[in-house]
C-alpha positions in Angstrom: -52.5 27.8 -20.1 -49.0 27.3 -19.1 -49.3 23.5 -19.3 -50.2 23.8 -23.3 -46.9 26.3 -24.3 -44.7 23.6 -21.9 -46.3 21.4 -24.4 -45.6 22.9 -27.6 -42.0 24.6 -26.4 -40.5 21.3 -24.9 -40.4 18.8 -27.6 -39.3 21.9 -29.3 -36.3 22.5 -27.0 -35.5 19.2 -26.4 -35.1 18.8 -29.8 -32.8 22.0 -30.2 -31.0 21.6 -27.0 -30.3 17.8 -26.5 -29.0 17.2 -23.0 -24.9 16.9 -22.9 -23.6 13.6 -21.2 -22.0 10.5 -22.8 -24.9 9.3 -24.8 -23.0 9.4 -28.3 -21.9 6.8 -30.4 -18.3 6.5 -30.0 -17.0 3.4 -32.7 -15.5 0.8 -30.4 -12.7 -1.7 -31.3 -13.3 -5.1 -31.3 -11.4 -7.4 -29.3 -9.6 -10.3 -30.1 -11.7 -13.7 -29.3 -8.2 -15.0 -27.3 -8.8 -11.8 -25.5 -12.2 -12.4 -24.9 -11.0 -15.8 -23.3 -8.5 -14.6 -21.9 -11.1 -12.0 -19.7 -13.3 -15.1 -19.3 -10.8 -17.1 -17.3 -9.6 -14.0 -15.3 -12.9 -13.3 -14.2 -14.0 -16.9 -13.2 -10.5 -17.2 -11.2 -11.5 -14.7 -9.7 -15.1 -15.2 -8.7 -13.6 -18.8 -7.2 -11.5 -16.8 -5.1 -13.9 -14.7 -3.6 -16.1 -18.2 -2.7 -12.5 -19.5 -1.1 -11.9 -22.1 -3.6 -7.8 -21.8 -4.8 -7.6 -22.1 -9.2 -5.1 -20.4 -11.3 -3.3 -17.9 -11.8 -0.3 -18.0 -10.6 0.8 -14.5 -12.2 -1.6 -11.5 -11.4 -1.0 -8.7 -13.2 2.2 -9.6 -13.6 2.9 -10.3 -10.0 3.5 -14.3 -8.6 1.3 -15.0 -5.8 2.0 -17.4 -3.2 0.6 -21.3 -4.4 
């Protein structure tokens, strides 16, 4: 008995009571395409770096690093 009202009651509730988290649409702003390069590069420097090979920057955030 108690399995058919969870039936009927929890498409019901869940349907009143949606569960709270960060599962709403929130408009984003899109980024510039330079940006997007930009990012790109960054990130590919960086994966190099991790594997020991030495590619640009120069300038981390901002900072100069030792050639």
């Amino acid at each position: 008995m108690t399995q058919h009202i969870r039936t009927l009651f929890e498409p019901l509730l869940r349907w009143l009571l949606p569960g709270r988290g960060c599962h709403r649409a929130v408009p984003t702003r899109p980024r510039a395409a330079g940006a997007n390069a930009l990012q790109r590069e960054r990130h590919r420097t960086l994966w190099l770096a991790v594997h020991g090979i030495d590619a640009r920057p120069r300038r981390i955030h901002g900072v100069k690093v030792a050639a």
